[in-house]
N, C-alpha and C positions, 0 to 999 in steps of 0.2 A: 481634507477629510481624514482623520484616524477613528484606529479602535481604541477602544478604550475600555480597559480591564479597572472594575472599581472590586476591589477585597474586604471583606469587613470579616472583624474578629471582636467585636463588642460583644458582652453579656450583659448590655441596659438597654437593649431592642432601640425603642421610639427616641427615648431620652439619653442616649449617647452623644456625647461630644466628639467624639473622632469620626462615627457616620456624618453626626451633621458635618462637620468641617471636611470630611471628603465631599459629602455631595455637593459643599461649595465650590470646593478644587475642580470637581467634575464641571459645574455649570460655568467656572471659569474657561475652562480647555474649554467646550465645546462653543464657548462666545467666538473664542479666539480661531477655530476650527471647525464652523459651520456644517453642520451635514455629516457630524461624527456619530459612531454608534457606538452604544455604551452596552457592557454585560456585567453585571453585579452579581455578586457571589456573596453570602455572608454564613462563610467558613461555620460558626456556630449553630446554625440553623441548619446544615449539610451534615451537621455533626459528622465533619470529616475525620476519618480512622487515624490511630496512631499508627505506625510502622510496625509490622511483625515477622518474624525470622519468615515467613512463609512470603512475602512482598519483598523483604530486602533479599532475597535470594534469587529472586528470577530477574532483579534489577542485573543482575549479572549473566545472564542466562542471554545467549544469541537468538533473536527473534525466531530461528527456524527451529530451533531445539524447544521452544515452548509449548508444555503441554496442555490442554483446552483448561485443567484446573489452573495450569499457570497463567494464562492470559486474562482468567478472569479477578485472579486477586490481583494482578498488572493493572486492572483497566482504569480505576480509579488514577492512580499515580498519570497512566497515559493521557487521559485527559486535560487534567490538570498544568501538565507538559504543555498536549495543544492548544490548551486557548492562552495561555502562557507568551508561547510564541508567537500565535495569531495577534496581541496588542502592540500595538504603537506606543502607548501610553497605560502603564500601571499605577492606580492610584490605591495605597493598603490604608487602611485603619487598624492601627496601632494602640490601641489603649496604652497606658503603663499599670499593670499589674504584680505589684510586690515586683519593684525594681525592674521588670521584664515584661516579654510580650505574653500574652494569654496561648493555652497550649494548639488552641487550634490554632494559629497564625503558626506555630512552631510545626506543627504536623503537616502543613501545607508547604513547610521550606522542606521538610524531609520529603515529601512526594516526588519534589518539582524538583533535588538534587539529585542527578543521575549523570553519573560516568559516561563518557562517549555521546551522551546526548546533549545536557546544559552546561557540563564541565569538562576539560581533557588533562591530560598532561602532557606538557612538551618536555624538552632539552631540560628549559630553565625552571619548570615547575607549575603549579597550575592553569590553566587557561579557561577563562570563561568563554562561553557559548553562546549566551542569552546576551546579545549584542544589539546598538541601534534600537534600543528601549530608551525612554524617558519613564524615571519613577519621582512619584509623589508619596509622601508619606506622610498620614493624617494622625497626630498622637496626642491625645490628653493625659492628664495627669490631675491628681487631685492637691499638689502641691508643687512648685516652682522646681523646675531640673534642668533648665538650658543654659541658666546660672547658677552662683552661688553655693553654699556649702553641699547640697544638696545633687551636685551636680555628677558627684563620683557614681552616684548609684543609679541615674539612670543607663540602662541597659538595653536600652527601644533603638533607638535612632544611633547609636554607635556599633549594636550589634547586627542591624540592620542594611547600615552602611558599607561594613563588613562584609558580611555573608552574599549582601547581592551583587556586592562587585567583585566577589571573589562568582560568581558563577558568571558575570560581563553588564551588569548592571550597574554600571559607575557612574552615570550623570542620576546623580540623584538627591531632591530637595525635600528637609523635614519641615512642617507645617504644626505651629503646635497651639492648642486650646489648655491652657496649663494653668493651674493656681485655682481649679475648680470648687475646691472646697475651703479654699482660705479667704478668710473677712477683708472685704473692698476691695480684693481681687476678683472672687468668684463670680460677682455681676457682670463686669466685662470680658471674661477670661475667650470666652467663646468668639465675640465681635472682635477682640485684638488679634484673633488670631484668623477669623474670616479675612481682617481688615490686613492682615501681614499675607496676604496669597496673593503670588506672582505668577504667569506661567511664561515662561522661558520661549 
C-alpha cells in the first residue's frame, strides 16, 4: 500500500493530456499497489499563491518566534510540505508551456523549498531532504521535445529533474504525451505515451 500524491498544473481542465496520462500513471501504481490512496491536488484550481516578501520571510523565522500573522501567511507553504512528505509516490502534470512548466507548478516548488526542512547544507553543499520518494512525471507538449532539433528548449523534464533532486527527489521517471498538435502524430500522441508507462 502507498500514498500517492497526484499534482496537476493544466489550464485545459477535462481535455488535458498530462491529467489524462497522470491518471494513467496513477491507475498503473495503484494495479501494481493494491489498497493505495490517492490525494489530488490541481494547483490551478487551488489557484495557489506566488511567494511574497511577507511568506519568504517567516520561511526563515524559528517556529517559536512566529507571530499569529506570521503563521498564517506560513500555513499554505506548511501544508503543502506536509502532504509533500506524507507521499510515497508523486505523480506531477507538467504540461510544457512556452518551453517551461506553467506558473502554478512553479509556485508550488517555491512553497515546498524550505531551508532546514526539504533542503540543508552540509560540509560539501546542498542536501536534499525530501528522501525515499518515487516521482513520476506526466508532460505533454504540443510538438516533439524528447528528441530532435527541438529538443534544447524543452525545460519541463530537465528542470524538473533538477530542482527535485536537488531537494532528495532523484529516482525520478518522465512520461510524455508529446506531438499533440502535429499531423499523424497528434492522433496517437496520448495512447504512445499511456502505452510507454512503466512503474518501477
Amino acid at each position: 500500500m502507498k500514498r500517492i500524491l497526484h499534482i496537476m498544473s493544466s489550464i485545459q481542465n477535462n481535455e488535458s493530456y498530462s491529467i489524462k496520462l497522470g491518471k494513467a500513471i496513477v491507475e498503473k501504481v495503484i494495479e501494481k499497489y493494491p489498497g493505495s490512496t490517492l490525494e489530488e491536488v490541481n494547483l490551478v484550481e487551488l489557484n495557489i499563491p506566488h511567494l511574497t516578501p511577507a511568506v519568504l520571510r517567516t520561511f526563515f523565522v524559528p517556529g517559536d518566534q512566529l507571530t499569529a500573522e506570521d503563521k498564517e501567511s506560513i500555513q499554505f507553504s506548511d501544508s503543502m510540505v506536509r502532504q509533500l512528505m506524507a507521499a510515497d509516490i508523486i505523480v506531477i502534470g507538467a504540461p510544457l508551456y512556452n518551453f517551461t512548466i506553467h506558473t502554478a507548478l512553479k509556485s508550488w516548488i517555491d512553497h515546498i523549498t524550505r531551508a532546514g526542512i526539504t533542503f540543508g547544507y552540509g560540509e560539501n553543499g546542498p542536501i536534499g531532504m525530501v528522501t525515499g520518494k518515487k516521482v513520476y512525471v506526466a508532460t505533454s507538449s504540443g510538438g516533439i521535445y524528447s528528441d530532435g532539433p527541438a529538443k534544447a528548449n524543452d525545460f519541463v523534464a530537465p528542470y524538473l529533474k533538477a530542482f527535485l533532486g536537488f531537494l532528495g527527489m532523484t529516482d525520478l521517471t518522465v512520461f510524455r504525451a508529446e506531438g499533440v498538435k502535429v499531423p499523424r502524430v497528434k492522433e496517437y500522441a496520448l495512447t504512445k505515451g499511456i502505452e510507454s508507462i512503466h512503474i518501477d
